[in-house]
C-alpha positions as CSV (number, residue, x, y, z in Angstrom):
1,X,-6.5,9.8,1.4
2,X,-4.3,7.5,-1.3
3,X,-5.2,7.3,-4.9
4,X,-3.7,4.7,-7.0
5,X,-3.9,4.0,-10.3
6,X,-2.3,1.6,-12.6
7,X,-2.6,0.2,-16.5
8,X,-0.3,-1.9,-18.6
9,X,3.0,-1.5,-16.8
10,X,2.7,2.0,-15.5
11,X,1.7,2.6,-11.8
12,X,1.0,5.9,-9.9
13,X,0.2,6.4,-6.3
14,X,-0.4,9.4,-4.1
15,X,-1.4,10.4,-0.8
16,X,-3.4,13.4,-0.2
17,X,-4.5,15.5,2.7
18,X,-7.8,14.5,3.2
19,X,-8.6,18.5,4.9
20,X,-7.4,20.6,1.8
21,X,-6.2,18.0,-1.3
22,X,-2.3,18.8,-1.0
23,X,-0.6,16.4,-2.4
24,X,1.8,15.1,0.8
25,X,3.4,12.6,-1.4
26,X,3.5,10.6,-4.8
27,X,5.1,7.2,-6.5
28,X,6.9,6.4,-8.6
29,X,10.0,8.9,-7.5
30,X,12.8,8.4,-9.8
31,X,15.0,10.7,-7.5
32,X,14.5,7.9,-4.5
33,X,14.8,5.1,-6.8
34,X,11.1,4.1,-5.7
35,X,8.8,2.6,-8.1
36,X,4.4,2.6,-7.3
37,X,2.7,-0.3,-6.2
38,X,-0.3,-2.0,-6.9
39,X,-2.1,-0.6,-4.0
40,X,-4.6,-3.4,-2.2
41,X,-6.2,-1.1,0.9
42,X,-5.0,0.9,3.6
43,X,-6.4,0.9,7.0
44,X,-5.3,2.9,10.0
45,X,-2.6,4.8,8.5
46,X,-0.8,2.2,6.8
47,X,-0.8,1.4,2.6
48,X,-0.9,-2.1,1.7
49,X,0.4,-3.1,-1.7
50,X,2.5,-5.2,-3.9
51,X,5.9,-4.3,-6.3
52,X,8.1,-6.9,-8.6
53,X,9.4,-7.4,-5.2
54,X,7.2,-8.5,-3.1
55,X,4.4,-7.1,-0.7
56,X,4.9,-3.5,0.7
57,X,3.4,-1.4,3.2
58,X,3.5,2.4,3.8
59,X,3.0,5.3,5.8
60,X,-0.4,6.8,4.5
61,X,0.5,10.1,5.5
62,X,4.2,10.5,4.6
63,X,5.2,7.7,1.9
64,X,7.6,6.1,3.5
65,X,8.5,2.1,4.1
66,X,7.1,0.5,6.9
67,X,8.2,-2.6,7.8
68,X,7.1,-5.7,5.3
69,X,3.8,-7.0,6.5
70,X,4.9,-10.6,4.2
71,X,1.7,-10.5,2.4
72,X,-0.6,-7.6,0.7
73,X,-3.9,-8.2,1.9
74,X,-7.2,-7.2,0.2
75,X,-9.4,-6.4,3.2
76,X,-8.1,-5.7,6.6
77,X,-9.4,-4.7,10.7
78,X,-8.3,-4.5,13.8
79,X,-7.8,-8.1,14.0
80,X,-7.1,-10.2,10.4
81,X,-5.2,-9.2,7.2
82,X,-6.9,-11.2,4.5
83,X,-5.3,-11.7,1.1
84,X,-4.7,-14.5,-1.7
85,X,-2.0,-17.1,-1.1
86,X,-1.2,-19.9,-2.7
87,X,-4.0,-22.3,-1.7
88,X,-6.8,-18.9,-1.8
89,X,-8.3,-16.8,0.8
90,X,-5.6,-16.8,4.0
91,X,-5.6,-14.5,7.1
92,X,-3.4,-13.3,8.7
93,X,-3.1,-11.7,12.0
94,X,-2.4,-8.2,12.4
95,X,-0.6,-6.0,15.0
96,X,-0.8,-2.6,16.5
């Protein structure tokens, strides 16, 4: 489970165990240098979001970097990523 929260400038993130609440992980961590995105959806195990630099996505279960996806979509299934670009609603194909 990930729970995100942001207002003014200040973001939090967190990912949960969905069985018993434990907290597996949490953003921002000054330690790692890592600042919270704005969290847009998760699906199969992967957090979708944005940061000042650029579109993100992570592991839901341990926190960590995945590869960029380019774009941080609002809705996404086994087929399309769908987010805002520049001229509105795009899709975008997604992979396993």
């Amino acid at each position: 489970m990930v729970c995100a929260y942001g207002m003014g400038g200040s973001r939090v993130a967190y990912g949960l165990d969905a069985t018993d609440g434990k907290v597996l992980w949490h953003l921002p961590d000054k330690q790692a240098d890592r600042i919270a995105p704005k969290v847009t959806t998760a699906w199969h195990g992967r957090v979708y979001g944005e940061t000042t630099n650029g579109a993100i996505a992570l592991d839901a279960r341990t926190g960590k970097d995945l590869p960029s996806p380019g774009a941080a979509p609002l809705l996404v299934n086994e087929s399309t990523g769908n987010g805002l670009g520049d001229s509105g609603l795009t899709a975008y194909p997604t992979s396993s």
